[in-house]
Every structure is written in C-alpha cells, then in structure tokens.
C-alpha positions in Angstrom: 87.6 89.6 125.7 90.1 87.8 123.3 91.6 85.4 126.2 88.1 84.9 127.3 86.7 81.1 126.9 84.0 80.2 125.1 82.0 79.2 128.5 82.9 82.2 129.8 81.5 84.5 127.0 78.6 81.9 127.5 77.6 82.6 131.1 78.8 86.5 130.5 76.3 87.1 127.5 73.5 84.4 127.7 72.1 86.0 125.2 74.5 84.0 122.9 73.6 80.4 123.8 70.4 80.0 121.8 72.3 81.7 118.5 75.2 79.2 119.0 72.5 76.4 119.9 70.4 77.0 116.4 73.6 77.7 114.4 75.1 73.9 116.1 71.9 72.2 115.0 71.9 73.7 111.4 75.3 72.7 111.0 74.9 69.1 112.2 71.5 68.8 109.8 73.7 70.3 106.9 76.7 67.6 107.6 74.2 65.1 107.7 72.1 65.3 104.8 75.5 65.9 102.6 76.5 62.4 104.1 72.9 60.9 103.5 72.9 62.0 99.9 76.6 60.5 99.3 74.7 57.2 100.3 71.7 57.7 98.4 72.0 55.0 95.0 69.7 57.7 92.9 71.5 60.3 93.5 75.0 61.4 91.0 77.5 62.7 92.1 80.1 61.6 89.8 78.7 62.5 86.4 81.7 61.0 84.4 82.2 57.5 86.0 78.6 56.6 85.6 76.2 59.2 84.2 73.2 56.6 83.5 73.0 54.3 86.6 69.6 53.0 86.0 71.1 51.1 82.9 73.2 48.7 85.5 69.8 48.2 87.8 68.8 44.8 87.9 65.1 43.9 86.8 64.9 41.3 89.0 65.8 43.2 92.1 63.2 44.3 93.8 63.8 48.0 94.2 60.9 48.8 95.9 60.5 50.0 100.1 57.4 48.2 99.6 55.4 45.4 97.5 52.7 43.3 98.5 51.6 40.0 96.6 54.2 41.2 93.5 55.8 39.1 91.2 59.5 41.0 89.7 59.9 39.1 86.6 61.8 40.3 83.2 60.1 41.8 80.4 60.9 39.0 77.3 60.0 42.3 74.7 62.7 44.2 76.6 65.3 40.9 77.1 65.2 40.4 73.5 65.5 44.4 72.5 68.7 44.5 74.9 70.0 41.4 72.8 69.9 42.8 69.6 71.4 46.0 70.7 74.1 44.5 72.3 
C-alpha cells in the first residue's frame, strides 16, 4: 500500500475522496482568509511597528464602502487640539 499512488488509493477506497475533498476545501478557505486578513488595513499584526494605526488615518479620506450626499471635512475643535499637542 506504501508504493500505491494517491489515485490509486482513490479509485481502491472511494470512500476517501469526499474526506480529502472537505479537508482540500478547508485548507484552501484557511490559506485564504490568513492572506485576506494580512490585507485587511484594520487589522494588526505587527503590534510594535504601529500599535495605534487609526492615529495616521486621514480625516479627509473618505473611509467609508459607502456615503451618499456626505461632505468629509476636518473638525477645526479637533485640528486645533492636535496643534497644541503637538
């Protein structure tokens, strides 16, 4: 059975093809959503380059999938706040 191929095991035990089918498709979905989430802006994966990203977003960047009839203009309160703490 060692020196047996894998589509001869296959058409031997057909039992086996919807295990290795489901076991395929998890593995794919896995491999995907790990390389989804690398590409994902809100997620961190490096906590000690940049632990606070939203601090670097820019406010007048619409970040939004979405927005009808809306206007993305600064905050003057917050503008002046972030020039005195600077």
């Amino acid at each position: 059975m060692a020196n047996m191929g894998l589509f001869q095991l296959l058409m031997k035990k057909k039992e086996l093809i919807p295990l290795i089918g489901f076991v395929t498709f998890a593995g794919c979905g896995a491999i995907f959503s790990a390389l989804y989430a690398f590409r994902k802006s809100d997620v961190i994966i490096n906590k000690h380059g940049n632990p606070e990203p939203w601090e670097h977003v820019d406010p007048t960047k619409p970040q939004k999938l979405l927005s009808i009839n809306q206007e993305w203009k600064p905050i003057e309160e917050l503008e002046n706040i972030r020039k005195i703490m600077k």
